[in-house]
C-alpha positions as CSV (number, residue, x, y, z in Angstrom):
1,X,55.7,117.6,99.8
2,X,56.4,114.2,98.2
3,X,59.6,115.6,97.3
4,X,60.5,116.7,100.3
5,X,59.3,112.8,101.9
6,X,61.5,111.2,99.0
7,X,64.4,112.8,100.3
8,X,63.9,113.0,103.8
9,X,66.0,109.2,104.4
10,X,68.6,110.9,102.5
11,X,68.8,114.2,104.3
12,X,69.2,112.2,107.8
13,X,71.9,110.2,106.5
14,X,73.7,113.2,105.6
15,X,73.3,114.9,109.1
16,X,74.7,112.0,110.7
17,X,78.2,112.2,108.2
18,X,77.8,115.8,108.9
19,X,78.5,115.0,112.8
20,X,80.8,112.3,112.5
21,X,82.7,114.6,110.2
22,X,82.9,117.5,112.7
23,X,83.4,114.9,115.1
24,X,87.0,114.4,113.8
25,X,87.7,117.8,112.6
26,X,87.1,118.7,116.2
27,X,89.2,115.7,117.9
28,X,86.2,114.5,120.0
29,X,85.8,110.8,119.1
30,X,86.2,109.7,122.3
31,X,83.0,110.7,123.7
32,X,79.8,108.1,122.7
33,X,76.9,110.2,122.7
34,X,78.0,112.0,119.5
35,X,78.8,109.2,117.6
36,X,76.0,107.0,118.8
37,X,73.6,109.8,117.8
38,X,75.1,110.2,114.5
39,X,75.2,106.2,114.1
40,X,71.3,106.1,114.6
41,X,70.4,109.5,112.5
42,X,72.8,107.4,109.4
43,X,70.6,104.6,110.2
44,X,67.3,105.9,110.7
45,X,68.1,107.4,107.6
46,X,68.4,104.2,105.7
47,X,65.3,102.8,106.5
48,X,63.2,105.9,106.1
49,X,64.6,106.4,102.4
50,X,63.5,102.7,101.7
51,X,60.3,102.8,103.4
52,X,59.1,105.7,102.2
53,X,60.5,105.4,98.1
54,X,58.6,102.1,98.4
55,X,55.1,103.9,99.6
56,X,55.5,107.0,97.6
57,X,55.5,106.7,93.7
């Protein structure tokens, strides 16, 4: 489980380039909610990996 918590900031940053890449391979980068979701998961992401690899050891 601790593994799986360790990684968990880095999984949700790699969702979010997962939709921003699709996002262009599909052409639809002119609509916000996409790339507003993606921008928070990438985000979200960062601060979970450093919160939680400062809690866990």
């Amino acid at each position: 489980m601790n593994t799986f918590l360790k990684n968990l900031g880095l999984i949700l940053v790699v969702i979010g380039a997962i939709i921003l890449i699709v996002c262009f391979l599909t052409g639809n980068v002119n609509e916000n909610l996409p790339l507003v979701g993606s921008a928070a998961l990438i985000i979200a992401g960062i601060i979970t990996h450093i919160v939680l690899n400062k809690r866990i050891d």
